[in-house]
C-alpha positions in Angstrom: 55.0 -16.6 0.7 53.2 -14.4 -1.9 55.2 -13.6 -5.4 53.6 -10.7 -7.9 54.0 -12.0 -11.0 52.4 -10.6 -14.0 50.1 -9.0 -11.5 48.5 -11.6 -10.2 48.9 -12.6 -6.6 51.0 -16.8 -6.6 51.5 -18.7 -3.8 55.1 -20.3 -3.8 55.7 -23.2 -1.9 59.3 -24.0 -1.2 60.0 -27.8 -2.5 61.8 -28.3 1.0 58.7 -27.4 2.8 56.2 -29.2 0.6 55.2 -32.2 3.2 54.5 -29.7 5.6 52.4 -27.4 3.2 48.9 -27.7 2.4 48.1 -29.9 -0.2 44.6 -29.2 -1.2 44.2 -27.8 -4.5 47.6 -29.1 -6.1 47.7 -31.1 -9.1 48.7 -34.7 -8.1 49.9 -37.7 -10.1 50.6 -41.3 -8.4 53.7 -42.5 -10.1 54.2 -45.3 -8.5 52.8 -48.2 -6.2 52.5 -51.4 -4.1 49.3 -51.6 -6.1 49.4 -51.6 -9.2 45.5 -50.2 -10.0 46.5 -46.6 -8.5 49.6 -46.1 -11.0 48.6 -43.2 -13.4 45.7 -41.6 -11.5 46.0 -38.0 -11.4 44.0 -35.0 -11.0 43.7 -32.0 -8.5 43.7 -33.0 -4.7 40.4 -31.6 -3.1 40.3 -33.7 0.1 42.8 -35.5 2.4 42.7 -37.1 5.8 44.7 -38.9 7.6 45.4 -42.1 5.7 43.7 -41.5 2.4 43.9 -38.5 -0.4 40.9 -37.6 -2.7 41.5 -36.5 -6.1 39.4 -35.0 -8.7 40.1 -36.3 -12.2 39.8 -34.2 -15.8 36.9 -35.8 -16.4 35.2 -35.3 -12.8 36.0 -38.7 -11.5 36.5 -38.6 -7.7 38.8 -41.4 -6.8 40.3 -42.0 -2.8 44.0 -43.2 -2.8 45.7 -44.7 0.3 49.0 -42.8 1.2 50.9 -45.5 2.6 51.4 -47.5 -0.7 51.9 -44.5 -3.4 54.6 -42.5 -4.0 53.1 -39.0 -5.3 54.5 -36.3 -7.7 53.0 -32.6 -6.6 52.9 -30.2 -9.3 53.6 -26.8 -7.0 52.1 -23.5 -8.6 55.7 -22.0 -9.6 55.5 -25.1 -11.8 57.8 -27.3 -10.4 57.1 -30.9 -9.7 58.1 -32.9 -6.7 57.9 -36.7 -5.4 57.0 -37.2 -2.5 56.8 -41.5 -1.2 53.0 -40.9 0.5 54.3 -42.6 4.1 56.3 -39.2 4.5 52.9 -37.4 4.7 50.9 -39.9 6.7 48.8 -38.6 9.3 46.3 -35.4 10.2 47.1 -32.3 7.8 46.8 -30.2 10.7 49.6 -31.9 12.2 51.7 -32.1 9.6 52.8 -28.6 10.7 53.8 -29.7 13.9 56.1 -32.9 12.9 59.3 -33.1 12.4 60.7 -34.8 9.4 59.7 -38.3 8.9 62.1 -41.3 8.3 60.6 -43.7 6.0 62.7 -47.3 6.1 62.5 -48.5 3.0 61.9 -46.9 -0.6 58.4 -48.4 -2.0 60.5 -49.9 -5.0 62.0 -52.0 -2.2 59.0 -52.8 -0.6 56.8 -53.8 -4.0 60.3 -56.3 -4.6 59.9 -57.9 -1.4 56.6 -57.9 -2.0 56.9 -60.0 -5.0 59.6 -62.3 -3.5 56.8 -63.3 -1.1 54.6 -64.5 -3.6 56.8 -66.0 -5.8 56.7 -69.7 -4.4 58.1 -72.9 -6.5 57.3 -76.2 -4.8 57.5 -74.6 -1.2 60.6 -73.0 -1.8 61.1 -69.2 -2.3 62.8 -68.7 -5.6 64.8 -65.1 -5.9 62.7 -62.3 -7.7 64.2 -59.5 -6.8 65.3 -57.4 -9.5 66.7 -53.6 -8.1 
């Protein structure tokens, strides 16, 4: 969809259509993660494939993120911003057009609690670290 605005030609991307949009060329910010190392990266998305996004930071660092452990927030041209958990847009971006919506099981705040519980041993017993 194309909205004149001020003259000037804007692509608007409806927020319920985002995960079957094109990505390239959105500002992108990881918000949150299994891994710890990825939260805070942002910068504009120049590549993605199937498992993995590239993004281009301020400063002109190029940095590859896994999809499967992020949870993403999209700044969309008509300025909105969106989060989007990256498991819901795993797989080929040329596909994405053809698949239906994804189910993803568990929020990744779940998943990085459970991971915890795991490796919080105590003399071979699993003690409770799980905090919602």
């Amino acid at each position: 969809m194309k909205n004149k605005k001020n003259g000037k030609n804007r692509f608007v991307i409806p927020v319920r259509d985002l995960v079957r949009h094109e990505l390239i060329g959105l500002n992108v910010a990881v918000v949150e993660s299994l891994n710890d190392k990825f939260i805070g990266f942002s910068g504009v998305l120049i590549d993605e494939s199937r498992n993995m996004i590239t993004l281009k930071s301020e400063n002109g660092a190029v940095r590859k993120i896994p999809k499967e452990v992020c949870v993403f927030e999209f700044e969309l041209p008509q300025g909105e911003k969106v989060r989007v958990d990256g498991r819901a847009i795993i797989g080929r971006p040329q596909d994405r057009l053809k698949m239906k919506k994804r189910k993803v099981v568990w929020p990744l705040n779940v998943e990085k609690a459970l991971a915890k519980l795991k490796r919080c041993k105590a003399g071979g017993e699993v003690v409770c670290c799980f905090d919602p």
